[in-house]
C-alpha positions as MATLAB code, in Angstrom:
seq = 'XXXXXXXXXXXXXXXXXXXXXXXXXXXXXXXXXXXXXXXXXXXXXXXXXXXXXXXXXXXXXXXXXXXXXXXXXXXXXXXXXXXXXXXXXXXXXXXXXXXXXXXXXXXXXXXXXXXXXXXXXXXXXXXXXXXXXXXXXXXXXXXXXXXXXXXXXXXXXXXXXXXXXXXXXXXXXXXXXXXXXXXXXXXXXXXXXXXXXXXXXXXXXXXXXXXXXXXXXXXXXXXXXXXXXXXXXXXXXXXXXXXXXXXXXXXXXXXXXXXXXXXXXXXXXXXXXXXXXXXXXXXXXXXXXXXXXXXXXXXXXXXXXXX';
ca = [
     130.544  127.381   75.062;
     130.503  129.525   77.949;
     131.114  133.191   78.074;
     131.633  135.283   81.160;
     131.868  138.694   80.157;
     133.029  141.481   82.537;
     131.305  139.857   85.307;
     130.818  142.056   88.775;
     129.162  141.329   91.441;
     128.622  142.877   94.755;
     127.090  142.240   98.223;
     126.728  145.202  100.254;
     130.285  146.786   99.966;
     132.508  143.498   99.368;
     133.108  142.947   95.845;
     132.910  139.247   94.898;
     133.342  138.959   91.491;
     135.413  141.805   89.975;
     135.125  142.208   86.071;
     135.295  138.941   85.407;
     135.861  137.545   81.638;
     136.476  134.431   80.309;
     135.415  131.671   78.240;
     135.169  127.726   78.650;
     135.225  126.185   75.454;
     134.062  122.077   74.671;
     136.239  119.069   74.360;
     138.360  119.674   77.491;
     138.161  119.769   81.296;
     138.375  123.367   82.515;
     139.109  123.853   86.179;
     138.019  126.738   88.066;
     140.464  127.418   90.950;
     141.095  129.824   94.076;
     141.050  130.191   97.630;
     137.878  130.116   99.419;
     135.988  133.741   99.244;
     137.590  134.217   95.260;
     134.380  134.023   94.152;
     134.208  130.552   92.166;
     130.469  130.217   93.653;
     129.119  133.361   93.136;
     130.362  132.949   89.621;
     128.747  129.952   88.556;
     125.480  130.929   90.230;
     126.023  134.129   87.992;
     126.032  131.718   84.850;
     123.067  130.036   85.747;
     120.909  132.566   86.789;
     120.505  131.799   90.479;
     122.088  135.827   91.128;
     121.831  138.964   88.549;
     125.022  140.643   88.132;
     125.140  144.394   89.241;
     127.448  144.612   85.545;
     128.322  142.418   82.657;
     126.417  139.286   81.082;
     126.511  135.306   81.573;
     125.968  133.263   78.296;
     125.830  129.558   77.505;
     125.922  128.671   74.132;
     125.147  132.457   73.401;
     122.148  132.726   75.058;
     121.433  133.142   79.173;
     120.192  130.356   81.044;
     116.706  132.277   81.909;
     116.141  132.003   78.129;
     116.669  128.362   77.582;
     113.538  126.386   76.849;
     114.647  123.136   78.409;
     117.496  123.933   79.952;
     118.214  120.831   81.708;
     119.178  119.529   77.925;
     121.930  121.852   77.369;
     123.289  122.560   81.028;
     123.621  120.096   83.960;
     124.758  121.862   86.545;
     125.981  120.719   89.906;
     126.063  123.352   92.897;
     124.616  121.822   96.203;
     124.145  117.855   96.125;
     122.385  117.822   99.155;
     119.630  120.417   97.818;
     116.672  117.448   97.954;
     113.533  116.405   99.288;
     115.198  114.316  101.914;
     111.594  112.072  102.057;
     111.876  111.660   98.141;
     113.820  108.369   97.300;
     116.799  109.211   94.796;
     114.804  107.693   91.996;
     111.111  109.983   92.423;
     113.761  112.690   93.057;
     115.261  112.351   89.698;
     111.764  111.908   88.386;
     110.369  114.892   89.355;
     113.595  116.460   87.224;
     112.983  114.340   84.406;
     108.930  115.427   84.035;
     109.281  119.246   84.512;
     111.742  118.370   81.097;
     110.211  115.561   78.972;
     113.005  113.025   79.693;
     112.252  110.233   79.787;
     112.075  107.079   82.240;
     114.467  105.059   80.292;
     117.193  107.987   80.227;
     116.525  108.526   84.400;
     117.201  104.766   84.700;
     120.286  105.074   82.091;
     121.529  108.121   84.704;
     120.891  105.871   88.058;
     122.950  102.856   86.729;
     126.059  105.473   85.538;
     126.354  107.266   89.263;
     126.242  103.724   90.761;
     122.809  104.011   92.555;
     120.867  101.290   91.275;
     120.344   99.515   94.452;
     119.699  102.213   96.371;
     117.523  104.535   93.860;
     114.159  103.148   95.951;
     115.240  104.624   99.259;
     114.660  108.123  101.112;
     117.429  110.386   99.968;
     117.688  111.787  103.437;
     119.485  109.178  104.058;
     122.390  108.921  101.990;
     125.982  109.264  102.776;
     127.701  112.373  102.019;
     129.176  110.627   99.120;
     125.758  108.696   97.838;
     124.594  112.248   97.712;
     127.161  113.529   95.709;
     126.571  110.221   93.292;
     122.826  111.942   92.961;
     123.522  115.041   92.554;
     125.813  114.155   89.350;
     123.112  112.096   88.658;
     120.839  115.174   88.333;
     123.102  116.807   86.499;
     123.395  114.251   83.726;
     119.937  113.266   83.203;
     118.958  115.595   80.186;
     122.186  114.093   78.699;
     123.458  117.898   78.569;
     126.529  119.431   76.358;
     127.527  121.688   79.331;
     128.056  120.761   82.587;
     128.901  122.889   85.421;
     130.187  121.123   88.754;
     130.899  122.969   92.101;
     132.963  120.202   93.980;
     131.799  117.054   92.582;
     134.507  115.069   94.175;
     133.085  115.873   97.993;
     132.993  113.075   99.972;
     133.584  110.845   97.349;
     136.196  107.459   98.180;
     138.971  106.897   95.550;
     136.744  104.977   93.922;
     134.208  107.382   93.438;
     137.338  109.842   92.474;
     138.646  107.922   89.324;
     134.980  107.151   88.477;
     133.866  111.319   88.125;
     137.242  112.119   86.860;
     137.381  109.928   84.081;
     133.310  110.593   83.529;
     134.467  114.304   82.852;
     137.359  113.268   80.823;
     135.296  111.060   78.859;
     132.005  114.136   78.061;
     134.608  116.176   77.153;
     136.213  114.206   74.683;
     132.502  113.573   73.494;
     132.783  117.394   72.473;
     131.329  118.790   75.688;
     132.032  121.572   77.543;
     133.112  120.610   80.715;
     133.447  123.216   84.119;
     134.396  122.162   87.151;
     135.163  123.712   90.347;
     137.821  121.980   92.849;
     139.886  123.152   96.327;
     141.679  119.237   95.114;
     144.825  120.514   93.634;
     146.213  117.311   93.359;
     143.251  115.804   91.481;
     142.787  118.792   89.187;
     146.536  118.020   87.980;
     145.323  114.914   86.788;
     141.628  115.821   85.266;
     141.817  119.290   83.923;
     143.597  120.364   80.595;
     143.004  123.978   81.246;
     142.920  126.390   84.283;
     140.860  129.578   84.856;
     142.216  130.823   88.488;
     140.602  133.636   89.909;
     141.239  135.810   93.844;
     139.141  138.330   95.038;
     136.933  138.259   92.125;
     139.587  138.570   89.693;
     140.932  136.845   87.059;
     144.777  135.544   88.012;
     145.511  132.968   85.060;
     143.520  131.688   82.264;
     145.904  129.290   80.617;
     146.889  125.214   80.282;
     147.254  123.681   83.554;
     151.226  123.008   81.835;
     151.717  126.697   81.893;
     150.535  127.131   84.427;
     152.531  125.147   86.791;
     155.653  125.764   84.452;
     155.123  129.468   84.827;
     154.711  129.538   88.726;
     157.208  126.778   89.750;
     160.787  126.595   89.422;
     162.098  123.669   87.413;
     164.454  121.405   89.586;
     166.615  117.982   89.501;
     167.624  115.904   91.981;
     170.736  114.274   92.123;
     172.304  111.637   94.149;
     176.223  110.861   94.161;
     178.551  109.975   96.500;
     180.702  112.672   95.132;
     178.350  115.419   96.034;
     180.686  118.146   97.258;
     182.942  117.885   94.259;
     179.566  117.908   92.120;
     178.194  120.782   93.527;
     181.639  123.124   93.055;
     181.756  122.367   89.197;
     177.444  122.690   88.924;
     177.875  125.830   90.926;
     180.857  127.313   88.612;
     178.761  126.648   85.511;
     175.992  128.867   86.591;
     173.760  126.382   88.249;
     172.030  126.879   91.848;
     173.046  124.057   94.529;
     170.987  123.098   97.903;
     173.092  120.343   99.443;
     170.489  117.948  101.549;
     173.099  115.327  103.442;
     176.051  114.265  102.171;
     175.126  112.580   99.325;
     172.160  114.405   97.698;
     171.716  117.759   95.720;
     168.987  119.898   94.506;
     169.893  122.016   91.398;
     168.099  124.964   89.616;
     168.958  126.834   86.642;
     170.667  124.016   84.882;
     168.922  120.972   82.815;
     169.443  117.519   83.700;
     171.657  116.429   80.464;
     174.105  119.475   81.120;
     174.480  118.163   84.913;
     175.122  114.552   83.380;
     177.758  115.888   81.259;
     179.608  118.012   83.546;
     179.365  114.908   86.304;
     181.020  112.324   83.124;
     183.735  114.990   81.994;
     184.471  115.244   85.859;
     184.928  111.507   86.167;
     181.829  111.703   89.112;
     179.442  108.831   89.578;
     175.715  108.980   89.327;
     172.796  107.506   91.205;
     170.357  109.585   90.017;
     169.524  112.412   87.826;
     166.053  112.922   88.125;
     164.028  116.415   86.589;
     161.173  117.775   88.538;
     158.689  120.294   88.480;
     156.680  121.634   90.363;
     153.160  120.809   91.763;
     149.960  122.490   90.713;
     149.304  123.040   94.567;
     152.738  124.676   94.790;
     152.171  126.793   91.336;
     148.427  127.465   92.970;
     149.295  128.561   96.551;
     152.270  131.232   94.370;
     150.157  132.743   92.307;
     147.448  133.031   94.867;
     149.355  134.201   97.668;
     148.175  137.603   98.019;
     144.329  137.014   96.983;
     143.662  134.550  100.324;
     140.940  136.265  102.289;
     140.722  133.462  104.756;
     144.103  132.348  105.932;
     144.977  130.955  109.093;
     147.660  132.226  110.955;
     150.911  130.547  112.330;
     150.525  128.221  115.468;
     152.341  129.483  118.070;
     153.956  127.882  120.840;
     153.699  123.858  121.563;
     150.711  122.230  120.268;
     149.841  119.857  122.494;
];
């Protein structure tokens, strides 16, 4: 488990985390989501040591990382793939990892053939891709077979490939009974690989709830329907309570009524159906909602032609 517990932490005068509590429990994929300057980094350094807090405390499995014997055994953590010896090949790189924990060389070469590197584990690091990189820094974070993993963009310059391959790797730890953190700006693929959301702005907590909730909280629940008898649709939707955007002559978007009461109003009216289709929301559109007024770095509106 991981427990974040009133977290603040400043730099100079700007705040960047902001009493900060929450807790990431094992056997599901917890996403860690906001705009960029929330504070998502800062955090996860704060859980692994790498900054002190000015207030609150950081624990993994009840204890703080600093106190961990062999910490590489109970956290992998991913922050900065590219933080190697760029003259090390992968494989001496992951060595050198391995020794300063007791693992051993049968578990490093277990952790190059998972990430996919196994024909390249012999070769200077400095020159990977971007997304061979990111394969071994996941590597790194894997190798003492951890039950907590913490991962700061591990999709980064991965192709789709590499995308289903770390999303169902998380999937699968955390169904092993791992706790599993992760840390994404990919709202689309966070939709499909976490279970549970904790969204912070500014250093503050915003949601800490089921990914579900929280697009079913932040989104408005909609149903598209296409008849040729649109106008005459939208009059008896509209006189039962429900809320009608006409788009052409043929198709409707309703809100505030449920697709089965807009099929039975359309059959005691006689009206013909093409579709009837229930929607919901996006997690991006539920995300950029509830973080509307906590974006420190937005851009601004083109103006004029651009060109």
């Amino acid at each position: 488990m991981i427990e974040a517990e009133n977290l603040t932490k400043r730099y100079g005068d700007r705040t960047a985390v902001d009493d900060l509590s929450f807790t990431v429990v094992p056997g599901r994929v917890t996403g860690f989501l906001g705009p960029n300057g929330a504070g998502k980094s800062t955090t996860m350094r704060l859980l692994l040591g790498l900054d002190r807090p000015h207030r609150g405390d950081a624990r993994i499995h009840g204890r703080h990382y600093v106190d961990l014997p062999e910490p590489m055994r109970v956290v992998g953590a991913l922050l900065e793939a590219r933080a190697v010896h760029t003259g090390r090949s992968a494989y001496n790189h992951l060595l050198c990892l391995a020794q300063t924990q007791g693992i051993s060389k049968k578990r490093l070469e277990e952790v190059v053939e998972l990430v996919g590197l196994t024909g390249v584990a012999r070769k200077r690091a400095g020159g990977f891709s971007l997304g061979m990189g990111q394969r071994l820094g996941i590597a790194a974070a894997l190798l003492g077979d951890p039950s907590v993993l913490i991962l700061d963009e591990p999709v980064n310059g991965l192709d789709p490939e590499g995308i289903v391959w770390i999303r169902t790797l998380m999937q699968r730890l955390a169904a092993e009974g791992r706790t599993v953190f992760v840390s994404s700006h990919l709202m689309n693929e966070m939709a499909v690989t976490a279970e549970h959301l904790i969204v912070i702005g500014r250093g503050r907590l915003i949601a800490d709830c089921s990914t579900e909730e929280f697009i079913e909280r932040s989104t408005e629940k909609m149903v598209v329907v296409r008849t040729p008898d649109a106008q005459r649709l939208a009059t008896v939707v509209a006189e039962e309570g429900g809320k009608v955007q006409p788009d052409g002559d043929s198709l409707l978007t309703v809100t505030h009524m449920e697709a089965p009461r807009i099929g039975e109003l359309a059959a005691a009216e006689g009206l013909v159906l093409h579709e009837l289709t229930p929607r919901r929301g996006s997690l991006e559109e539920a995300f950029m909602e509830l973080t509307r007024e906590s974006v420190e770095y937005g851009a601004s509106e083109p103006k004029g032609e651009l060109r």
